[in-house]
N, C-alpha and C positions, 0 to 999 in steps of 0.2 A: 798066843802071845799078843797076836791083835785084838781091840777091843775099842767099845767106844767112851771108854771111863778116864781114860788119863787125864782130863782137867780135873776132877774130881778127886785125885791122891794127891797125898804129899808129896815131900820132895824124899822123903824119904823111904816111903813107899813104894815110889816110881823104883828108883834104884834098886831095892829088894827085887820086884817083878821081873826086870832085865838081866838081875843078876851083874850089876856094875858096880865097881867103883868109884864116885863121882873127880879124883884124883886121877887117877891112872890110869883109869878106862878099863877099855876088854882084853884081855891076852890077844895073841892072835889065833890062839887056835880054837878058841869062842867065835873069832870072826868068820873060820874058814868054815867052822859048824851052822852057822848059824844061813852064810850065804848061801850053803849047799839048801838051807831050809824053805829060804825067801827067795833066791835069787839076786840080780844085781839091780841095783836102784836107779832102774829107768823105767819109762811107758814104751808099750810093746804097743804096735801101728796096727796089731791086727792081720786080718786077711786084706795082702794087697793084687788087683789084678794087673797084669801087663799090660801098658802102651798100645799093644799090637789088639790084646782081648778086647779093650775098653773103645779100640776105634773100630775095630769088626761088630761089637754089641751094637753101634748104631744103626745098621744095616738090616735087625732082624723084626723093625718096624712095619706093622702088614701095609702100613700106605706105601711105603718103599717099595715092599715086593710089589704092589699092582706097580707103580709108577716102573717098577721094572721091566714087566710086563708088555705097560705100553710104549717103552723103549723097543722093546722087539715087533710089538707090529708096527709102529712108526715106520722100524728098518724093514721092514719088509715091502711094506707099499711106498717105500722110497722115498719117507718123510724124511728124510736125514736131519734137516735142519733142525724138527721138533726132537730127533730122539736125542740130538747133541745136546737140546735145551735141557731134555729132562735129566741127565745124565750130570749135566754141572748142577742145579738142583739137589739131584741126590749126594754129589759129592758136598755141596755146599752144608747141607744140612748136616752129613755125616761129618764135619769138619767141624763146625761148631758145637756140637754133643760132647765130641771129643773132648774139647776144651774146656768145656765144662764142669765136666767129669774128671777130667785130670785134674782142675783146681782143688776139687772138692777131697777126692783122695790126699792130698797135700795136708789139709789142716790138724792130722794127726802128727806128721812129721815138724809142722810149727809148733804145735803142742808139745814138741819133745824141745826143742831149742831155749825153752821157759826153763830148764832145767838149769842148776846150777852148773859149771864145769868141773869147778874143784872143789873141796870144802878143808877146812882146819880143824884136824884133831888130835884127840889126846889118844894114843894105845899104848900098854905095857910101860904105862908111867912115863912115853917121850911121846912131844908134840912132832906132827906130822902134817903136809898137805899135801893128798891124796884127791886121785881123780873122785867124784862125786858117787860115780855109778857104784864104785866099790864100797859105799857106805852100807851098814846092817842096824836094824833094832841092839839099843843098845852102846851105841858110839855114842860119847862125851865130844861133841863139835863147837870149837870159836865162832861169834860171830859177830862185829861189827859195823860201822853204818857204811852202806855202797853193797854189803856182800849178797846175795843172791842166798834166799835158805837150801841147802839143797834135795831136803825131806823133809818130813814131818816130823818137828820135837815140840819135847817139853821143855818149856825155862826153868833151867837150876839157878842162874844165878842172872838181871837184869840189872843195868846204870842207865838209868834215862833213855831206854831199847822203844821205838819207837818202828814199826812196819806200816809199808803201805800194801794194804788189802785190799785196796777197791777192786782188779781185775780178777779176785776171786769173791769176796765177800759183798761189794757194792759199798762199804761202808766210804763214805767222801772223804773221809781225813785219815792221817795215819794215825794207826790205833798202839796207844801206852802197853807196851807188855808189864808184867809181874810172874813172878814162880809160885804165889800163892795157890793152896786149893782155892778151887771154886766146886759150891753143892748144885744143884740140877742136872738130870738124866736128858733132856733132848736141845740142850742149849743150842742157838742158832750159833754157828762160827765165829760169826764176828765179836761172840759174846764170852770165845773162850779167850780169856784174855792172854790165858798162859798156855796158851799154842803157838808154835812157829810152824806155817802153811809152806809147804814148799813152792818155789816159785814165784814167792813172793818175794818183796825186798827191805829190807833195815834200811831206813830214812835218820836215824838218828843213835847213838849210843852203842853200847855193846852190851853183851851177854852171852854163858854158857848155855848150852843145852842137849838135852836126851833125844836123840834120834828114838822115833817111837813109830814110826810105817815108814815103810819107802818103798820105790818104784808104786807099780799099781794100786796098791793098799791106802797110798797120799788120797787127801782130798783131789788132788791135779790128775792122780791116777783115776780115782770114782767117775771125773767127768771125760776122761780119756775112752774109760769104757762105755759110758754114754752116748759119745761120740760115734763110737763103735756097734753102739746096737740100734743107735736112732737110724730108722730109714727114714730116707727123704720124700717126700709127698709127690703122686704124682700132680702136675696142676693140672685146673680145673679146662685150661685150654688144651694142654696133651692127650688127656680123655678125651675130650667132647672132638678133636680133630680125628680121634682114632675111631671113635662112633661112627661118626662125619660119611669117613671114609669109606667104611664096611657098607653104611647105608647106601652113598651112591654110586658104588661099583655092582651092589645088587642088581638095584632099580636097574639105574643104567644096562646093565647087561642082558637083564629081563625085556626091558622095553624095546631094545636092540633084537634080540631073536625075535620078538613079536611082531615087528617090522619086518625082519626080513620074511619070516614062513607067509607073513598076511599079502609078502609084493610077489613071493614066488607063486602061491595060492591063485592071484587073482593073473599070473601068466607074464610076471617081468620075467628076465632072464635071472638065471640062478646067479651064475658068473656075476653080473650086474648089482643083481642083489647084494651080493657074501660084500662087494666092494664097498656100494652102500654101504650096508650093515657095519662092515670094520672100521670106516671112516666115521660115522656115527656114532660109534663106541671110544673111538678116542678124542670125542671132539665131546661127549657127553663127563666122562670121566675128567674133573678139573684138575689135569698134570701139574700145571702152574699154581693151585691154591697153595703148601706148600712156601713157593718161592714169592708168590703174595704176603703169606702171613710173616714168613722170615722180614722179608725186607719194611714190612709194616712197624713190626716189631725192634729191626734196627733204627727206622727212620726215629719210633720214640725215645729210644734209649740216646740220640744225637739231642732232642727236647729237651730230656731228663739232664741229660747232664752239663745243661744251661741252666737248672733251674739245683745246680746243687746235688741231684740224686748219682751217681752212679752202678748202672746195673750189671751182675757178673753172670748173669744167668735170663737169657731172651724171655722164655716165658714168662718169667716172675711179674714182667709190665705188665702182661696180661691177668696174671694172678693179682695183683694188688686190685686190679678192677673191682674183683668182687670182694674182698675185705670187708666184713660184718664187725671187727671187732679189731682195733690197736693195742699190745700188750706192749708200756712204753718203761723205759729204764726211769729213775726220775735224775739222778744224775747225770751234768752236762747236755740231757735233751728235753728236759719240762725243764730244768733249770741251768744256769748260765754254768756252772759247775768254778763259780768265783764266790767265796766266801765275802762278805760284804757285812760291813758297819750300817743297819737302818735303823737303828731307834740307841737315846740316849737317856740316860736320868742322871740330872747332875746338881746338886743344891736343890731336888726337891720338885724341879722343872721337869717334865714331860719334851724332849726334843725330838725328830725326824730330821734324817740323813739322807738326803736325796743323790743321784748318780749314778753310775750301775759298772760293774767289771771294775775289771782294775786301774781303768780308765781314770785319774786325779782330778777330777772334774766333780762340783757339786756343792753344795750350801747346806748348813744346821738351821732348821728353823725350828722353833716355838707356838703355837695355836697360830701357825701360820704365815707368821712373818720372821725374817732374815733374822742371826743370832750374830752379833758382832764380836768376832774375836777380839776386839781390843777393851769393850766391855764386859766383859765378860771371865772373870778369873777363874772359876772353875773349869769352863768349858777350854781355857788357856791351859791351864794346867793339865787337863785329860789329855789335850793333844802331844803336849809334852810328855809326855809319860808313855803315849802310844809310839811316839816318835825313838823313845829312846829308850824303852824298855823291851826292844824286839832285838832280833836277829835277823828278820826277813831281810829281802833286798828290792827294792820296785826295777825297774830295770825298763826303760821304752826299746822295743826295738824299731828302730827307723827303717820306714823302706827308702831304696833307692833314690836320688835324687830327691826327696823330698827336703821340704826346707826344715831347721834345729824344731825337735818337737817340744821342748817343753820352754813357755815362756811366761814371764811374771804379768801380776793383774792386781787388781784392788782385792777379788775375792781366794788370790793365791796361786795355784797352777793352773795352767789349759795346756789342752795336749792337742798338738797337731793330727787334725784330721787324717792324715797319709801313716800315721803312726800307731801302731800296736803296745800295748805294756802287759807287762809279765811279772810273779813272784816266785823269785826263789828263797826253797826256803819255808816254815809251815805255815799253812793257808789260814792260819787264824792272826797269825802274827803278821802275815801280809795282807788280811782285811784292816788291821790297826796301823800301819803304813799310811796306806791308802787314806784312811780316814783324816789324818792327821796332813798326810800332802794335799786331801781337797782343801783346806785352809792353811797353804800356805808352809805349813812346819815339814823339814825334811831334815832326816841327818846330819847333809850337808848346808843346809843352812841355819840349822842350831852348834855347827862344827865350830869348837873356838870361843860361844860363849858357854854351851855344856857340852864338856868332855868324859863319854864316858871311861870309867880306872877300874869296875871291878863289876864280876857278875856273880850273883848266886843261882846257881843252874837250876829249871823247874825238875821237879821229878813226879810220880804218882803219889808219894806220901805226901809232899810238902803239899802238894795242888800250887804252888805260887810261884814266881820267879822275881829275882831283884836285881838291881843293878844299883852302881853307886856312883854319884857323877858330880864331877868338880864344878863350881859355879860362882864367881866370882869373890874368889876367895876361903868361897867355903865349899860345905858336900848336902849331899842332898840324897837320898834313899827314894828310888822310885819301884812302885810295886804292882805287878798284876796278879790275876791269878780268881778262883774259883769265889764266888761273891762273901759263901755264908764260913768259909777259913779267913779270909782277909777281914770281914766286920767283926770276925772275935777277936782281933791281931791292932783293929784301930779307938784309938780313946778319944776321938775327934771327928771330925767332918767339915767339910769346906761348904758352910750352907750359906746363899743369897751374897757369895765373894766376902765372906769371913771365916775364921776357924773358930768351930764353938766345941765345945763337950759333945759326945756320941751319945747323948742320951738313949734311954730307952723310947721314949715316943720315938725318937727322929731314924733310931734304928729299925723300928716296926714300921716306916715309910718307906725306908729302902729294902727290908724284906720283902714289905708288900710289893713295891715296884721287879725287885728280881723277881716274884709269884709271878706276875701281870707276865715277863717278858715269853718267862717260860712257857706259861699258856700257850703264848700266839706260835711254840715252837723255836725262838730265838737258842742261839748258844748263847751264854749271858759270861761276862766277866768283869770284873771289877778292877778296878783302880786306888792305889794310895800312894802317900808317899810321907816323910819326915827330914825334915832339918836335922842332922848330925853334927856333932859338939866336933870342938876340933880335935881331943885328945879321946875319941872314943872309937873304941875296940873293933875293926869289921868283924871280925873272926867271931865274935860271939852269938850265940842262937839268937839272940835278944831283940838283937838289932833290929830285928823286925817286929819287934813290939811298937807299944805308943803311934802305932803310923795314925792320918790322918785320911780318910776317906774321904776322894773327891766324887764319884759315882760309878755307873755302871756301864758299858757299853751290848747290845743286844746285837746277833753274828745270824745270817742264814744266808742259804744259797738262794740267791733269790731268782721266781721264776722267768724266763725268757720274755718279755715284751709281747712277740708274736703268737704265743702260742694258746694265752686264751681262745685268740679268734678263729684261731687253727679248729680247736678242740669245740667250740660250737660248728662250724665250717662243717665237722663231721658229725655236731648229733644232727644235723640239718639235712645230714646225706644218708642219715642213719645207719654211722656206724657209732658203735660203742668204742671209750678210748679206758683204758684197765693201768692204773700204776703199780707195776713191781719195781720194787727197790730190797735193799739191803737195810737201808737205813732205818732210825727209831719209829715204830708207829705214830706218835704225835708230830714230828718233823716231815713223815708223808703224808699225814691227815693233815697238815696245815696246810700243804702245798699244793694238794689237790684241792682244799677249798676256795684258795686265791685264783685258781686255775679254773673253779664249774667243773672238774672233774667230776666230783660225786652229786647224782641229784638228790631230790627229797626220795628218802627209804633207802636210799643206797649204803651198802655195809663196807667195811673196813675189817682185815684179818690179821691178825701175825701167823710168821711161821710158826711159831710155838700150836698153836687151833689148827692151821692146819695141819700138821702131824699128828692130829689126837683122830683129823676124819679120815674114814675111808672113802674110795673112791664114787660111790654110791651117794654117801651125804657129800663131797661136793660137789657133784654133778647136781644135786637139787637145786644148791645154793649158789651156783659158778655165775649164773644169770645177775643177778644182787649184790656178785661183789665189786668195789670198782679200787681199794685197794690195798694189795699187798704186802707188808710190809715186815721186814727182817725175817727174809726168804734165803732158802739154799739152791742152788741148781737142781737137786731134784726137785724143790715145789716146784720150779718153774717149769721144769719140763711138764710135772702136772697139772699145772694150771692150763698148759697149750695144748695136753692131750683131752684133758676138761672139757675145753671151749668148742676143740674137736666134736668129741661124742655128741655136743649139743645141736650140732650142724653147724657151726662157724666156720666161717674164714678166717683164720689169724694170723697174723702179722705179728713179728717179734722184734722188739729191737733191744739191744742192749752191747757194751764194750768190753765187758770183764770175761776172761777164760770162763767165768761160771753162769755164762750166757750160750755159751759156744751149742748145749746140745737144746736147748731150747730150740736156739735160731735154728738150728739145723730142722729139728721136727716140724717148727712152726709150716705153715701154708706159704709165707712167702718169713725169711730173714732177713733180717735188715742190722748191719753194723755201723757202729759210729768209723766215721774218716780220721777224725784227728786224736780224740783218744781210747778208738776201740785199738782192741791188742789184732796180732794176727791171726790167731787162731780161730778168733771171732769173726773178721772180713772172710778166711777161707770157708767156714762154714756158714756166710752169708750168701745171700741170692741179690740182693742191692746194698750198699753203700753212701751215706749222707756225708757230701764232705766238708759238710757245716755242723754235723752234730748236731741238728735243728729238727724239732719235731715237725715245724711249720711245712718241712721240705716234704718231708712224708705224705701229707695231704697233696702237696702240690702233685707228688707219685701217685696218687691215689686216681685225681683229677687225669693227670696223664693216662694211666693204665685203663680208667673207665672207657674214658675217648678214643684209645685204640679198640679195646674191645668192641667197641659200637661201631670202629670205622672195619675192622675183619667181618661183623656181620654183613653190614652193606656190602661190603665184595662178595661174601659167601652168598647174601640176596641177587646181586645183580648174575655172579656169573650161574649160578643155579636154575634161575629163572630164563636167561637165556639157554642154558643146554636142556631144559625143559622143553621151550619155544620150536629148539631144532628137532627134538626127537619126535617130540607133538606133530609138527608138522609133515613128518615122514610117515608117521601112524596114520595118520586122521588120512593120508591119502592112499593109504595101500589100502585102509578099510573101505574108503567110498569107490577102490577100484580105478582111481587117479594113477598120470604117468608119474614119475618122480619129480616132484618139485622142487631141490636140488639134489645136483652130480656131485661125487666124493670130493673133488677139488673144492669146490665151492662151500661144502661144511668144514675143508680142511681148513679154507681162506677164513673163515668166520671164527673157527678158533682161533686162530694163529694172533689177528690183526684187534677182532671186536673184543674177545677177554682177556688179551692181554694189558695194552697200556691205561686204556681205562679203567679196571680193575684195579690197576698200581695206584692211579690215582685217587680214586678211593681209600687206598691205605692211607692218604694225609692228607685227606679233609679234614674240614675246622669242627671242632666238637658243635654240639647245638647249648644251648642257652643255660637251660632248667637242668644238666648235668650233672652237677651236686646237689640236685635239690630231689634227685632221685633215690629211692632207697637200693641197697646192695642186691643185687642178684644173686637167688639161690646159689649155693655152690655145685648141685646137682641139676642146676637147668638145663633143661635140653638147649642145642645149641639153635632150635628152630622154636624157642621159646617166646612169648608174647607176639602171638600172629605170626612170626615170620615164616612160617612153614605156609599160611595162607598166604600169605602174600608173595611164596614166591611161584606155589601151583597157580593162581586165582592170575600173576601178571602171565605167566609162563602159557598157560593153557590161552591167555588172549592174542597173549603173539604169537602162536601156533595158528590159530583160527585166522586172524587176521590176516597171516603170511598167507595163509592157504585160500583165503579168501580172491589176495590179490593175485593170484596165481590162476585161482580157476576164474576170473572176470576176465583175463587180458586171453587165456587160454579159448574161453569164447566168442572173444572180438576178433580175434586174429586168425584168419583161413591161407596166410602163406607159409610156400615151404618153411621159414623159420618158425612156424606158430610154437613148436614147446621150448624151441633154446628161448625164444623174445619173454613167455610166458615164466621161464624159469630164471630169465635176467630179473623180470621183475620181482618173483619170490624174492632172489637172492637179497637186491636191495631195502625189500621191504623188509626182511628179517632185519639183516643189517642194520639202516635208520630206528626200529621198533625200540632195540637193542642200546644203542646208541642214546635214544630220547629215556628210554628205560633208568637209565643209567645217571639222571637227572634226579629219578625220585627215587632213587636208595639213598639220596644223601638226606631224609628224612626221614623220621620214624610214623609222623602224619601225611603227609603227599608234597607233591612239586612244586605248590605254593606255599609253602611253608619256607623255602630256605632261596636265598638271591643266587639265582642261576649263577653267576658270574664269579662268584664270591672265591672257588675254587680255584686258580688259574691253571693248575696242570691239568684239573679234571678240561677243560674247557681246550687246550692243547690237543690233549688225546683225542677227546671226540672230534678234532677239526682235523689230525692227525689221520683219524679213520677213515672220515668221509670221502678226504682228495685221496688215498688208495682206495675207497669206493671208487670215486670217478675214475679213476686209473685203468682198474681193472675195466670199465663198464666202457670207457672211450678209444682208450691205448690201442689200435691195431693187434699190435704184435702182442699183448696182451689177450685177447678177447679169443682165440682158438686156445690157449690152455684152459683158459676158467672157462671154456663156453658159453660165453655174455655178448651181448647186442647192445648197440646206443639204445639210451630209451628215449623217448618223446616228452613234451610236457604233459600228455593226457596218463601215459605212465607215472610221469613224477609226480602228478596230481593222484593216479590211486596209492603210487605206494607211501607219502606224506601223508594221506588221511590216514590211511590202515593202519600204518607203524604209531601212530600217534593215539589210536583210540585205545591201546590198553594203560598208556599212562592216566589220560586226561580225560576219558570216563569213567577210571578208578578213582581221582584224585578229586573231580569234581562230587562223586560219591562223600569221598572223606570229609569235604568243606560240609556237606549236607547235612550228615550224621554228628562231626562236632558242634554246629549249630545247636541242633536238635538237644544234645547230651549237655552242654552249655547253658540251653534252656532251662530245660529239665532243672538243673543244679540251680543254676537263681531261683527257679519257682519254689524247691524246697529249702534254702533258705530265706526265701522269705513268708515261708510258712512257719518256718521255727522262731524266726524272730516275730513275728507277730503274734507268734503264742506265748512267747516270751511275755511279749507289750501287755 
């Protein structure tokens, strides 16, 4: 019974198939046959897990289990303080997954609320309203404008039935239904004209119709089960931390028994040892990375949602980091999603409409200068005609104590800054509003000299609409409506502000001028109007013969201000930016050329192409395309599974339910604020509550900057638990006493990786940021040097600690000689660490970035120091940690030593970019002088 042909039959047809009578409908015992066949017409949610399952799944994380781990030896060696750390940690994080995860299960149950409640229908020859869900293939249902469809039908019978589709189809405006067949086997949705989508809504008129799918079988159902099978991606930061993790609980653990059998070997006490050993294993193992990246991660999302973004999912900041590639709606986010008057032809004149939204604000000019309304009769006239042959409504809404928004001017309206406006009512007829209140003509101020008395309704046959308006005495016929129906309809023309004959030449001017508008992608409609005798007939067809043609008005969404420079911003960071839309190929081909979307060679597709490839041909060609145009939800999911395969990172953004499983699959989702639906925001990862591509980048910039700043911590604190382990090796092998005691690696974790590392999480991004290209999505996370640099700083603050250790170990022949000698280790690791922690805030070395610039970073380290001195001076301090005052000849080794692995590494770096800096000028000025 299902099939995908029903635009394709009659209406007569249809009926046969269902076995209906378009009258009386189904018996009911058709009905009760038919629902035992199909079921009841709803979306089914799928497998759902329990609250309880979904907050224990968080737990079964392998870095959890270690950090569980080292919750028990903490408690065992009496670290309490660390194991209670680790333990809110692990709740913290298991609290947040949860929440996550619960949102994300939800967006099927938003996806059910789209559903209609009730529907009006005909059975056994009486009308009825019936809950929704009980609807079957086959049911004759009323519908109306306001009614919600509540399944998939066919139109038996339309009056001026008008739907908005965009949340499923993309299409920007609401689309004219008809009962007519239409011929083609893979027509995109928005193109079946005589389809009712369930879920959708009637914006205008009434008409019957054939239930023909329901519940799952609907279009709302296909993307229901999409929803349903798309699994969410892991990101690229939840891997690489799970990596991370595996890797140095190995190492760590390795290096940790190698220590200890090398100190029992060379004759420490075992007992001594094992204590060592365990204390070293949990001071190497980074418990707090974790509660680093969390709060890293929330501190951006507080950024972000200053700058517009809202994130519903922590990761996802870090995912948009590496984004290789933006798949962006073009509706409402490449364009302002406000239908707008910008080009005019009126007598013959070429004019631009400048202002933007619905904003009454703006001027008509001509090859560049001001067009005066009072000179000007035809262009008077157009206004006229826009003003009062609509239905729209402009409407300011005011905020708050702001002062009266709308107030008079030479060039007409201005709208108070503090104030917002709005159309109700359809977006083409409130582009014609607008246009007409930027000079001045509104409604209410034509109220009283033209009164409109009669309207003739547009419909899809006529293509026109008229009204008929009283004016000082007499009537007046004013007309809009589709350009090449209206110039067969007028015997005249208002050319250079007189009325002449429609000639043929003058009419093959304004053809050609509609040809020009439609090129550039314009909605184009025309204008006329006629003088009515006083004793003549409205009622007849006629009446709208003999009009007079004043010109044409040209309509597009036009694109956002910001977001050209956005969309360079990103070929500069190199990511690629992809338009999927709904809408006509040449309306998104125009919009991405005003935009630099597409470059030289770059392709354009419709859905129509792609449904003829398979997966194969477009994977060749995914590279090439930049945009999409009158797509269904499954292109889009294929496009994002597409860009996948190729090794991309992709970002999705889009507002309509037939965005919902894309977003969902994409690398990171992204829904509009103000007019994505909910099932869209629930199957997003962020949130724009501007609706603004521009904000995306600004996301993009954020997410980079974290990601850079989680390495620096993962540098500094790795490098230090390197430093500690090194230093306890390197002496059990030369047969050295222990350069630090359990306490004193415990104090070093606790004190030197914690606050400092925090602060790291919210340093200031560095300069060249965007001017970087995308990181692999599979990079390792010790990618570009950092794995060197963090053995190469680690192994020097090992040697060095141990250095100053065995110097002070050979100066000093009293009783205290190893505690004095091991106060000094201690501080020199310490400070090493500390100064360390200076040049992770660069990707080049410590002169590269204004020490100070930081000010938490610069807290923490001052923070650390005075419990250095604390611990090293304190009395009552110094028999727990076993520390001694040190001297200045102490302070002097252990500030050299701590210092020589930053700023012998760093003085390296200055040397080497010299060098490579060199180099670079020399061959370009080899090239350009072969050039010469």
């Amino acid at each position: 019974m299902d099939h995908n042909k029903w635009h394709q039959m009659s209406v007569n047809e249809l009926l046969a198939e269902l076995d209906v009578h378009a009258e009386s409908g189904l018996p009911e015992e058709n009905v009760t046959l038919r629902r035992e066949q199909v079921g009841h017409n709803e979306l089914s949610e799928g497998k759902s897990v329990s609250p309880i399952a979904l907050f224990l799944n968080q737990f079964k994380d392998f870095m959890v289990l270690v950090l569980a781990g080292a919750t028990l030896v903490s408690g065992l060696l009496g670290e309490y303080l660390d194991a209670v750390t680790i333990i809110a940690i692990i709740l913290i994080n298991g609290i947040l997954g949860f929440v996550q995860e619960f949102r994300a299960e939800r967006s099927l149950r938003v996806l059910k609320q789209l559903s209609a409640p009730s529907a009006k229908v005909i059975r056994n020859g009486k009308f009825a309203q019936i809950s929704a869900k009980e609807l079957v293939p086959g049911d004759i249902v009323l519908l109306e404008s306001g009614d919600r469809i509540p399944a998939d039908v066919r139109w038996l019978e339309t009056n001026s039935c008008y739907t908005e589709e965009s949340a499923l189809t993309g299409e920007s405006v609401p689309v004219n239904k008809h009962c007519g067949a239409i011929a083609g086997d893979d027509l995109p949705l928005g193109d079946r004209r005589n389809i009712g989508f369930m879920g959708t809504m009637v914006t205008r008129g009434t008409g019957k119709a054939l239930v023909i799918r329901t519940g799952m079988n609907t279009e709302m159902g296909k993307i229901a089960h999409l929803i349903q099978s798309t699994e969410e991606m892991e990101t690229p930061l939840q891997h690489r931390l799970e990596q991370l993790g595996k890797i140095l609980i190995g190492v760590a653990l390795a290096l940790t028994v190698m220590v200890v059998v090398a100190g029992i070997l060379h004759g420490q006490p075992a007992l001594g040892m094992f204590l060592a050993g365990v204390s070293l294993a949990v001071a190497a193992i980074p418990e707090g990375l974790p509660a680093i990246v969390t709060i890293a991660l929330a501190l951006g999302v507080q950024r972000m949602i200053k700058r517009k973004a809202i994130v519903r999912k922590l990761p996802s900041v870090e995912t948009l980091g590496c984004a290789s590639v933006i798949c962006s709606d073009k509706t409402g986010t490449l364009t302002q999603n406000k239908m707008t008057v910008t080009k005019l032809w009126i007598g013959g004149s070429h004019m631009d409409v400048s202002g933007e939204g619905y904003e009454p604000v703006g001027q008509v000019t001509s090859a560049g200068r001001p067009v005066e309304l009072k000179q000007e009769q035809g262009l008077r006239r157009f206004m006229q005609i826009s003003a009062l042959c609509n239905n729209a409504i402009l409407e300011e809404q005011q905020d708050a104590g702001s002062a009266k928004g709308m107030r008079g001017s030479k060039r007409g309206v201005v709208a108070d800054p503090s104030s917002t406006w709005a159309i109700k009512g359809d977006p083409t007829e409130g582009a014609l509003l607008v246009l007409a209140a930027k000079l001045g003509m509104t409604s209410t101020n034509l109220k009283g000299i033209y009164n409109r008395t009669q309207e003739i309704p547009f419909d899809s046959d006529r293509k026109r609409m008229s009204v008929i308006v009283d004016h000082q005495g007499g009537r007046l016929l004013y007309t809009k409506g589709a350009p090449d129906v209206l110039m067969e309809r007028c015997s005249y023309v208002l050319w250079e502000g007189k009325v002449v004959p429609f000639t043929p030449t003058l009419k093959q001017r304004a053809v050609a001028a509609n040809e020009e508008m439609a090129k550039q992608a314009l909605r184009v409609l025309g204008v006329a109007y006629r003088e009515l005798k006083p004793n003549e007939n409205i009622q007849d067809e006629r009446i709208e013969n003999q009009l007079i043609f004043v010109g044409l008005g040209g309509l597009i969404d036009p694109p956002r201000r910001e977001v050209r420079e956005a969309i360079h911003k990103c070929r500069r960071a190199g990511i690629k930016t992809v338009m999927i839309t709904g809408d006509h190929q040449l309306t998104a081909e125009a919009i991405a050329g005003q935009l630099g979307i597409v470059p030289r060679g770059g392709m354009s597709v419709s859905g129509v192409q792609l449904s003829q490839w398979t997966d194969e041909e477009l994977d060749k060609v995914v590279d090439q395309i930049y945009v999409y145009a009158r797509v269904s939800p499954e292109h889009k999911l294929r496009i994002v599974k597409s860009l996948q395969r190729k090794g991309h990172v992709v970002a999705m953004t889009g507002d309509g339910v037939n965005d919902a499983p894309a977003i969902k699959a994409a690398d990171i989702g992204i829904a509009m604020g103000i007019t994505g639906t909910d099932v869209t925001k629930e199957a997003s990862s962020l949130i724009l509550s501007d609706d603004n591509f521009a904000t995306i980048v600004a996301a993009i910039e954020e997410g980079r900057g974290i990601y850079e700043n989680i390495r620096k911590f993962i540098r500094y604190l790795l490098a230090s638990n390197v430093g500690e382990i090194l230093v306890m090796f390197f002496a059990m092998m030369a047969g050295l006493p222990l350069p630090l005691v359990p306490i004193q690696i415990l104090w070093v974790n606790l004190v030197t990786d914690g606050l400092p590392a925090m602060a790291l999480g919210v340093d200031q991004s560095e300069k060249d940021l965007m001017e970087q290209r995308p990181r692999a999505a599979k990079e390792n996370i010790f990618g570009r040097r950092l794995g060197w640099k963090i053995v190469s700083r680690g192994f020097l603050i090992g040697i060095c600690t141990l250095a100053a250790f065995w110097l002070t170990l050979k100066a000093d022949n009293s009783s205290q000689q190893l505690v004095h000698a091991q106060s000094v280790a201690f501080a020199t690791l310490v400070m090493a660490q500390l100064i360390h922690v200076f040049d992770c805030r660069s990707s080049r070395s410590i002169f590269h970035r204004n020490l100070f610039q930081n000010k938490y970073l610069v807290l923490a380290v001052l923070s650390s120091v005075v419990l250095l001195l604390a611990v090293l001076y304190v009395e009552a301090l110094q028999p727990i940690f076993k520390t001694v005052p040190l001297s200045l000849r102490d302070w002097a080794i252990t500030l050299v030593m701590a210092g020589i692995p930053t700023f012998l590494l760093g003085f390296g770096s200055i040397i080497s970019g010299k060098k490579s800096s060199f180099k670079r000028n020399r061959a370009q000025h080899r090239s350009i002088k072969k050039v010469a």
